[in-house]
C-alpha positions in Angstrom: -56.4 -143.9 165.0 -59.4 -143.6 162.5 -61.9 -145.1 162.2 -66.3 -145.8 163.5 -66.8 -145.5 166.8 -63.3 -144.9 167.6 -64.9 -142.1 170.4 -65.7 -145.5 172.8 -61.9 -145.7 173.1 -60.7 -142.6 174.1 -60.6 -143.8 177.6 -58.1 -146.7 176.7 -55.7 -144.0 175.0 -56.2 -141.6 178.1 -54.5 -144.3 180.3 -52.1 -144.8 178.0 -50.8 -141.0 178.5 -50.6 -142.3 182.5 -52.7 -139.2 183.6 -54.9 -139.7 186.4 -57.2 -136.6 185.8 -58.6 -135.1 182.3 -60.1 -132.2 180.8 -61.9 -131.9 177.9 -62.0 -128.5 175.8 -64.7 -127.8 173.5 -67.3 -124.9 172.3 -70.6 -124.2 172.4 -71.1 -125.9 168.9 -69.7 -129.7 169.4 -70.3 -130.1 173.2 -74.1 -130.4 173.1 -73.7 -133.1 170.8 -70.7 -135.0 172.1 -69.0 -133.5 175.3 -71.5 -136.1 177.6 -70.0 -139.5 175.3 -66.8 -137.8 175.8 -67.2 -137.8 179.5 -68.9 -141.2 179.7 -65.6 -142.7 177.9 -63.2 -141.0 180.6 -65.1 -141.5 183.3 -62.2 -143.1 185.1 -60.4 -139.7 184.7 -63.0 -137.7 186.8 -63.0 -135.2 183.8 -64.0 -131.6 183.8 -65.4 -130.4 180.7 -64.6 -126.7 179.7 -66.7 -125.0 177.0 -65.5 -122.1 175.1 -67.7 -120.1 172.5 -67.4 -121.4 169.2 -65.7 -119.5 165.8 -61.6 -118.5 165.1 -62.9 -115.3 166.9 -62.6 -116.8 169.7 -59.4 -118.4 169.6 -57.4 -115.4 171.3 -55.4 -115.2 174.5 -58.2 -114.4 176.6 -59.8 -117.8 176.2 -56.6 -119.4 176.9 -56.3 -117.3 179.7 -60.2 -118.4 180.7 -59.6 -122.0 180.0 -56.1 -122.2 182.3 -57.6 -120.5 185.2 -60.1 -123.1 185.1 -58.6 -125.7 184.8 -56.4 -124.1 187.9 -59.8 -123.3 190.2 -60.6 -127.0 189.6 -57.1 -128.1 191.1 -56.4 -130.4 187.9 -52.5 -130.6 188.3 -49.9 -132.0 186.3 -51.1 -135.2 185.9 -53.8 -134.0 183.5 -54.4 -135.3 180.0 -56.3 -132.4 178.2 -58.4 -133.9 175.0 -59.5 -131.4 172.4 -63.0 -131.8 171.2 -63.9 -129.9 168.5 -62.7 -128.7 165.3 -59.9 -126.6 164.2 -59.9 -123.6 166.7 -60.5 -126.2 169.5 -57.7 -128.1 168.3 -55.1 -125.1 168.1 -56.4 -123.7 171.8 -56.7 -126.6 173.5 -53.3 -127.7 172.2 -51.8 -124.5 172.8 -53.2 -124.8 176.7 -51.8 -128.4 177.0 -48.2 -126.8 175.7 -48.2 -124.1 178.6 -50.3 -125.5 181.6 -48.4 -126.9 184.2 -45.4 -126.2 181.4 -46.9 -129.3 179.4 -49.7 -132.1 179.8 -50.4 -134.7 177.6 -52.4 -134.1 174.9 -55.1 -135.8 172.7 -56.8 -134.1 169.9 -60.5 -135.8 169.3 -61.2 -134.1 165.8 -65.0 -133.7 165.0 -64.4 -131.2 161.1 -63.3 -132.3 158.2 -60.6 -129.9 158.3 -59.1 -130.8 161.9 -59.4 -134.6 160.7 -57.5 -134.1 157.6 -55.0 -131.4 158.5 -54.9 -129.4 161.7 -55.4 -132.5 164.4 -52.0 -133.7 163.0 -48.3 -132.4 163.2 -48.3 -130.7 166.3 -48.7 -126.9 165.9 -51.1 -124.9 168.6 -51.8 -121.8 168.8 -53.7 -118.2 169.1 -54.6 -115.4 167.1 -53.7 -111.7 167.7 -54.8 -108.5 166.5 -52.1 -108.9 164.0 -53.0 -112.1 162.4 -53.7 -115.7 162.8 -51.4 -118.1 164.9 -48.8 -115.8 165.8 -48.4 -116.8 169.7 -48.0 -120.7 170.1 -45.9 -123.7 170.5 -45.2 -127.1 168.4 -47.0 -129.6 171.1 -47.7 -132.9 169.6 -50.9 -134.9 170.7 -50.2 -138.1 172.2 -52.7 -139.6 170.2 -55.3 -138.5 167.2 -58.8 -140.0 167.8 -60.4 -139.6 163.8 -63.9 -141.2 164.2 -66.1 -140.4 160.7 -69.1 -140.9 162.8 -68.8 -137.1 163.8 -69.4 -135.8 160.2 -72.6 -136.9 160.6 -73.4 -133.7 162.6 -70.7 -131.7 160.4 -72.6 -128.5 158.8 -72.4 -128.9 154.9 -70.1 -125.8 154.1 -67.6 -127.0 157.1 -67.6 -130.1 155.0 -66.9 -128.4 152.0 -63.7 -126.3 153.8 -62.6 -129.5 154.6 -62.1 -130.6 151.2 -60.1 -127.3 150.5 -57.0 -129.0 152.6 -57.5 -132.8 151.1 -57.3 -130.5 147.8 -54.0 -129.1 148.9 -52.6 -132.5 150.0 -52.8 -134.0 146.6 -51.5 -130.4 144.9 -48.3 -130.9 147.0 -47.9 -134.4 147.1 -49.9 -136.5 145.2 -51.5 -135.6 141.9 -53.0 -139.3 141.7 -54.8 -138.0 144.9 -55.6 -134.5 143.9 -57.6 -136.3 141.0 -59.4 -138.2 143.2 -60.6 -135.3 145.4 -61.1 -133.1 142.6 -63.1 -135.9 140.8 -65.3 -137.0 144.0 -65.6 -133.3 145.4 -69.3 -132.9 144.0 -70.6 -136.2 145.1 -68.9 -135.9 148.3 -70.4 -132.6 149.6 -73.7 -133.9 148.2 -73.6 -136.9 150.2 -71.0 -137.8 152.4 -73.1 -140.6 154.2 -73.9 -142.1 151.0 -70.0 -141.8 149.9 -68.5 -143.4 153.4 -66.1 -145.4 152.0 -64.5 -142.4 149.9 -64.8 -140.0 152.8 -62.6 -142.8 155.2 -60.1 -142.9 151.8 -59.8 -139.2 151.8 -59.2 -138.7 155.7 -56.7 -141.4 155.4 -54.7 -140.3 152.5 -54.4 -136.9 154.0 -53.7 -138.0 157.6 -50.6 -140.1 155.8 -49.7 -136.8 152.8 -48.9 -134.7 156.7 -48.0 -137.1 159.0 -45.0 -138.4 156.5 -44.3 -134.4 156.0 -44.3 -133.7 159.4 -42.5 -136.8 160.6 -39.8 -135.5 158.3 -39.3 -131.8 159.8 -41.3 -131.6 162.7 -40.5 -128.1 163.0 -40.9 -126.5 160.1 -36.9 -125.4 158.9 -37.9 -127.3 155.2 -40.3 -129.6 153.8 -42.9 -129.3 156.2 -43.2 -125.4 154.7 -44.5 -126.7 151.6 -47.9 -127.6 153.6 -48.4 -123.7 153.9 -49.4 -123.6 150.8 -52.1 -121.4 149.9 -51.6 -120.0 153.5 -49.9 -116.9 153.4 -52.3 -115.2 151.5 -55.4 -117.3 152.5 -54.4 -116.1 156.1 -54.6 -112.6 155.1 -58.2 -113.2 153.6 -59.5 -114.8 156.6 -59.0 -112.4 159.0 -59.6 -109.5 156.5 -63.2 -110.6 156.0 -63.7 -111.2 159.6 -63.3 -115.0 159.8 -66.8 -114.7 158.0 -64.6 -116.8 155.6 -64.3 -120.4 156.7 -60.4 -121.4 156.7 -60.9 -123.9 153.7 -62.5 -121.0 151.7 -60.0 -118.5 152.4 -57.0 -121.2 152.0 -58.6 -122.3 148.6 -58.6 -118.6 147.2 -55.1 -118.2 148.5 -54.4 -121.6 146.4 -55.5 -120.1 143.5 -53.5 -116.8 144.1 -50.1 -118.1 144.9 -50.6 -121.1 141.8 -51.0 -118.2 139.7 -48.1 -116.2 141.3 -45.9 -119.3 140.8 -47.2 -119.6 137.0 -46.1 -115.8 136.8 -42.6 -116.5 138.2 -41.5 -119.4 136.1 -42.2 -121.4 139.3 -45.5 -123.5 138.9 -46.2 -125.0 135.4 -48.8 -123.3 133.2 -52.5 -124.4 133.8 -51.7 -125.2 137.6 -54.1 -122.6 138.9 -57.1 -123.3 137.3 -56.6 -127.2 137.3 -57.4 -125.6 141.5 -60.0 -123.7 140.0 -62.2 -126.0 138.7 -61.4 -128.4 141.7 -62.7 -125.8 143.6 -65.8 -125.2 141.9 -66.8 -128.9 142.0 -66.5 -128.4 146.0 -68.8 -125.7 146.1 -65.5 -123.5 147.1 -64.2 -119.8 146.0 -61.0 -118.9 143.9 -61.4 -115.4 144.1 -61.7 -112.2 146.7 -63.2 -108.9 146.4 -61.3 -107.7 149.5 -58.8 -105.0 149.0 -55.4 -106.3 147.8 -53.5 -103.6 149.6 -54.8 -104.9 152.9 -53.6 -108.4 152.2 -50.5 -107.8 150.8 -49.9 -105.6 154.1 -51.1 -108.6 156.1 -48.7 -110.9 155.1 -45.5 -109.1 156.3 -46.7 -109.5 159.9 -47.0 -113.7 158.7 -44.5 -116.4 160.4 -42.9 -116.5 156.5 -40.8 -113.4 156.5 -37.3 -113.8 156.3 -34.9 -111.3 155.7 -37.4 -108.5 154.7 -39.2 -110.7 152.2 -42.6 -113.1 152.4 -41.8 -116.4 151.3 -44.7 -118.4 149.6 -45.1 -122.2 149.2 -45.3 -122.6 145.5 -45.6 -126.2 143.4 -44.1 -126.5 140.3 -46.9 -128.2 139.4 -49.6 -130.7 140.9 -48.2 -133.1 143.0 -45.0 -131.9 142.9 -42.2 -129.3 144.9 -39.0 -128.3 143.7 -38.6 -125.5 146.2 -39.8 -125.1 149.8 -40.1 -121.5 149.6 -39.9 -118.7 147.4 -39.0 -115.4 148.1 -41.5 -112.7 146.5 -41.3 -108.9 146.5 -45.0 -107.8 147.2 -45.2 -105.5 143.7 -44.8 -109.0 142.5 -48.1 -110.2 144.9 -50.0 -106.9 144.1 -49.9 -107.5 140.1 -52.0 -110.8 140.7 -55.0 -108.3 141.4 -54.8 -106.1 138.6 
């Protein structure tokens, strides 16, 4: 569901899962502001609220370990629905605790970024990250239901806003270049004002919620099409977790745009000028296209990605905007290491 207001409801959906208890996950960051409305909505649930610290730093086994054993101590059993509050991390922990506790509870995800609206609330993939990189210990466990209520971006931080448009960006480069104008055209006046742009800010989540959910409803796990939604990601992976996470995800994944467009371009791949159309899409969203971190280190970080097959990282490239001929491309990383130079 999206829409204003659409938090009131969550209670209706919760009985719709036939749970009897809930549990809301959320951080430090969103549950001052709406953990209490949450609660007020399921209060027919008895529902515990468990608040982790906020950041992708936190989004590790240990949480997941805190947030099950307290959701054990307070006897919640099978019957549970567990509704993720938050943004992106919340969404891929809490998911990935639904998927395992009790062997699987129902699951809504209640997306309050940009980002989780428009991307990583939908399709069903939860996870953690290890030392080794981002997402590499989960399960596909689909939420029940998606609650997308624009009301939340009221309290949305302006540079989470602009990582959000980074995905929206990548929607409309692999799908739709109609839409990729759109974003790229409306990006400034967006991030200026989102309040004052509501009605293009509904358009955007909604095109993007219906670019995945037709991708995922197609290969819900990932063995084709859906891989050509990683774009971006292989290297905008590495980059996060090489600066720290003191990149957001959109910033990282729009630099790792702008890599693999041009890698494409430099394999016959992705049509000439693909890259900096990104570029200059980019820049009207107040969002990077380039890294000073050490290409070494991300090429390295890559091979211990979910894309290797056979010896080989394969990247999602377009061959051009709006459009996929391939789902994958195998690249030799001599090939990945000349972007730099």
């Amino acid at each position: 569901m999206v829409g204003g207001g659409a938090l009131s409801r969550l209670g209706e959906f919760a009985a719709s899962t036939r749970a009897h208890r809930a549990a809301i996950v959320t951080d430090t960051n969103v549950g001052p502001h709406y953990a209490a409305r949450a609660a007020a909505a399921l209060a027919a649930f008895d529902p515990a609220i468990v608040t982790t610290p906020a950041g992708e730093t936190h989004k590790t086994r240990e949480t997941w370990a805190r947030v099950t054993d307290e959701l054990l101590t307070r006897e919640l059993g099978r019957d549970t629905v567990i509704v993720a509050l938050g943004g992106g991390v919340i969404g891929d922990l809490a998911g990935f605790v639904a998927a395992t506790y009790m062997r699987g509870v129902p699951l809504i995800q209640v997306p309050t970024s940009l980002v989780a609206m428009v991307d990583a609330a939908i399709g069903g993939k939860t996870g953690v990250d290890v030392p080794a990189g981002k997402n590499l210990v989960g399960a596909f466990h689909a939420a029940q239901f998606v609650i997308v209520d624009p009301d939340f971006l009221v309290t949305l931080p302006a540079r989470e806003f602009r990582g959000g448009l980074a995905e929206a960006i990548k929607h409309g480069a692999i799908a739709d270049a109609g839409y990729f104008d759109f974003v790229a055209a409306r990006a400034a006046d967006l991030c200026a004002a989102p309040s004052a742009n509501a009605a293009d800010v509904l358009h955007l989540i909604e095109r993007s919620v219906a670019i995945k959910a037709a991708v995922v409803t197609r290969d819900a796990r990932e063995s084709g099409e859906r891989k050509i939604l990683n774009f971006g990601h292989t290297l905008g992976h590495a980059i996060e977790a090489a600066s720290g996470y003191d990149l957001r995800h959109g910033e990282a994944i729009a630099i790792g745009m702008v890599l693999e467009a041009r890698l494409g371009e430099a394999l016959g791949v992705t049509a000439a000028g693909t890259a900096a159309a990104l570029t200059a899409a980019f820049a009207r969203a107040g969002l990077p296209a380039a890294t000073p971190l050490d290409p070494a280190d991300l090429v390295a970080r890559t091979r211990t990605d979910k894309k290797m097959s056979a010896g080989r990282v394969e990247y999602a490239l377009p061959a051009a905007i709006g459009r996929f001929e391939r789902w994958t491309t195998p690249v030799d990383d001599d090939a990945v290491l000349a972007l730099f130079e």
